[in-house]
C-alpha positions as a Markdown table, in Angstrom:
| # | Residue | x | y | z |
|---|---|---|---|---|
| 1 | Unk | -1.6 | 6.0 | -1.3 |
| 2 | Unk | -2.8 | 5.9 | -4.7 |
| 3 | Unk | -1.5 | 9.7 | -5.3 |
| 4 | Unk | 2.3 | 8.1 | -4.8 |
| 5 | Unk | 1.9 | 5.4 | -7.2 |
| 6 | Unk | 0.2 | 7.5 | -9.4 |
| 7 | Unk | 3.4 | 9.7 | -9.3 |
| 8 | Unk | 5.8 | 6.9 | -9.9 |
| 9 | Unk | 3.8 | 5.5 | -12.7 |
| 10 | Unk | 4.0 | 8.8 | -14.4 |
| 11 | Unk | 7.9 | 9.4 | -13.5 |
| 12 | Unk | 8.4 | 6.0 | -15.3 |
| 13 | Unk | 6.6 | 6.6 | -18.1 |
| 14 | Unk | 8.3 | 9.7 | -18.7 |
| 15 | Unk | 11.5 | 8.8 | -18.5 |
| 16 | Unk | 11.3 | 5.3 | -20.3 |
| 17 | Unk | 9.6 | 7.8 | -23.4 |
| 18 | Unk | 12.7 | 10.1 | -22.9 |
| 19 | Unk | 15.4 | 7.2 | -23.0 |
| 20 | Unk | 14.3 | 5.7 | -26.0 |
| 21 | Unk | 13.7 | 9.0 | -27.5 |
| 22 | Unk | 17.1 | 9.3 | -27.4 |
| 23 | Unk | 18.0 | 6.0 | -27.8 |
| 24 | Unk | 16.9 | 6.4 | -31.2 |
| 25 | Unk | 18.3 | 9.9 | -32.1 |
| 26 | Unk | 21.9 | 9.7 | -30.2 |
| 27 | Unk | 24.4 | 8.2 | -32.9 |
| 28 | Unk | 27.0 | 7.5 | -30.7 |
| 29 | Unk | 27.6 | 4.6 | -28.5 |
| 30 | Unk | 29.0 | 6.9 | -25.5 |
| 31 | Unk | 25.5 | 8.8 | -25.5 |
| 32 | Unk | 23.0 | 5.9 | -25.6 |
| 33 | Unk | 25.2 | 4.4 | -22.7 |
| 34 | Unk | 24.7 | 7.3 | -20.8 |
| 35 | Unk | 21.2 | 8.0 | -21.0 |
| 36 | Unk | 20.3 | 3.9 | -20.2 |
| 37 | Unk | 22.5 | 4.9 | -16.8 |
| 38 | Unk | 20.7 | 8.0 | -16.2 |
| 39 | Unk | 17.1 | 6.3 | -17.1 |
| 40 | Unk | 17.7 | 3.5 | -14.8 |
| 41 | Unk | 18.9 | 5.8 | -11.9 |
| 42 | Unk | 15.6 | 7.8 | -12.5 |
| 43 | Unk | 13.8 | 5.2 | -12.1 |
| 44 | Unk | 15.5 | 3.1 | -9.2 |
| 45 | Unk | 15.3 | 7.0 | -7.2 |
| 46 | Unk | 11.1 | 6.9 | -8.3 |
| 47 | Unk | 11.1 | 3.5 | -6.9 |
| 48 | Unk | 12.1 | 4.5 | -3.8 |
| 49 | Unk | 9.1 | 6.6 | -2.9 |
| 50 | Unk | 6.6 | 3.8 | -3.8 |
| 51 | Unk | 8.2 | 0.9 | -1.8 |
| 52 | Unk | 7.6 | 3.6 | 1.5 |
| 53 | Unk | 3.8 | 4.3 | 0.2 |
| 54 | Unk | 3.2 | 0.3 | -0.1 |
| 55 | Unk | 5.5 | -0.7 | 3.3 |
| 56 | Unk | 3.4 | 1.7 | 5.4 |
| 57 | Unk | 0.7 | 1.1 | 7.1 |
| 58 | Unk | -2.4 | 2.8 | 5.7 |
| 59 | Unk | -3.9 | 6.1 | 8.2 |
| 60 | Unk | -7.2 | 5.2 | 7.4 |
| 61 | Unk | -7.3 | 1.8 | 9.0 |
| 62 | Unk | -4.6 | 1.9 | 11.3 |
| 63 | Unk | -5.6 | 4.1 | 14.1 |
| 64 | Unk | -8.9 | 2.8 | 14.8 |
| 65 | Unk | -10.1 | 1.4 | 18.6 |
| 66 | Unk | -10.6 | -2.3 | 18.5 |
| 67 | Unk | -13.6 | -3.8 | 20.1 |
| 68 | Unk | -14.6 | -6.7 | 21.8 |
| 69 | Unk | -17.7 | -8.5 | 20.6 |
| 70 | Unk | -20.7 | -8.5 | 23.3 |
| 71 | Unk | -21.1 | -11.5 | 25.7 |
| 72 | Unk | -23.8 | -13.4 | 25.5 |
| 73 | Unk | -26.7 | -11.8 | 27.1 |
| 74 | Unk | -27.6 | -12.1 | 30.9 |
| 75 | Unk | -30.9 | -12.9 | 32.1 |
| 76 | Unk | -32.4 | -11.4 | 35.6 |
| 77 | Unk | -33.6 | -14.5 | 36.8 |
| 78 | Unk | -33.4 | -16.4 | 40.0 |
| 79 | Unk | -29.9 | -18.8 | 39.8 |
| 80 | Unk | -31.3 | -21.5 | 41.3 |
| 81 | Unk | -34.6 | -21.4 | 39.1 |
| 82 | Unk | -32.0 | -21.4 | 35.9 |
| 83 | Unk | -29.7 | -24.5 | 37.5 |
| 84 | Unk | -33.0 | -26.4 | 37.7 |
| 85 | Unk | -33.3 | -26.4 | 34.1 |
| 86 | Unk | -36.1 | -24.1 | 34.2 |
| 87 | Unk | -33.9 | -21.3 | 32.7 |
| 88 | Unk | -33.5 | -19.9 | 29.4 |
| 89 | Unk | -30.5 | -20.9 | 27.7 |
C-alpha cells in the first residue's frame, strides 16, 4: 500500500515542480493556461490510483480465519456433586 502512495506523492511533486517551472518561464497567457489544465489532469489521473490503494481492503489482514475464544473450562466431576455446591466454579 505504501508503494502506491509513495508513487502518487512523487507524480505530484513532479508535476506541481514542472507547472510552476513553467508558470514562471511561459510569457504568454495561452501557455500558462495550458499547462495549469494539463497539471491538474495529471494529477486528478495520479489520484485515481491512490483512492483504489486506500478503498481496498488490505491482503495482509483480510484473509485470515477468525476464531472463537475458548469456553470456559469443563471439569470431570460428578453433576450432582457440582449442583450441591461442592463444585468448583
Amino acid at each position: 500500500m505504501s508503494e502506491g502512495i509513495l508513487a502518487a506523492v512523487l507524480i505530484v511533486a513532479i508535476v506541481v515542480g514542472a507547472a510552476c517551472y513553467a508558470i514562471r518561464h511561459f510569457s504568454r497567457a495561452v501557455g500558462r493556461v495550458s499547462v495549469v489544465i494539463g497539471a491538474l489532469a495529471v494529477l486528478v489521473g495520479a489520484l485515481v490510483p491512490v483512492v483504489k490503494i486506500l478503498v481496498e481492503p488490505s491482503a495482509a489482514g483480510a484473509g485470515g480465519q477468525v476464531v472463537a475464544p475458548a469456553g470456559p473450562a469443563m471439569s470431570n466431576q460428578d453433576p450432582a456433586a457440582t449442583e450441591a455446591g461442592g463444585g468448583a466454579r
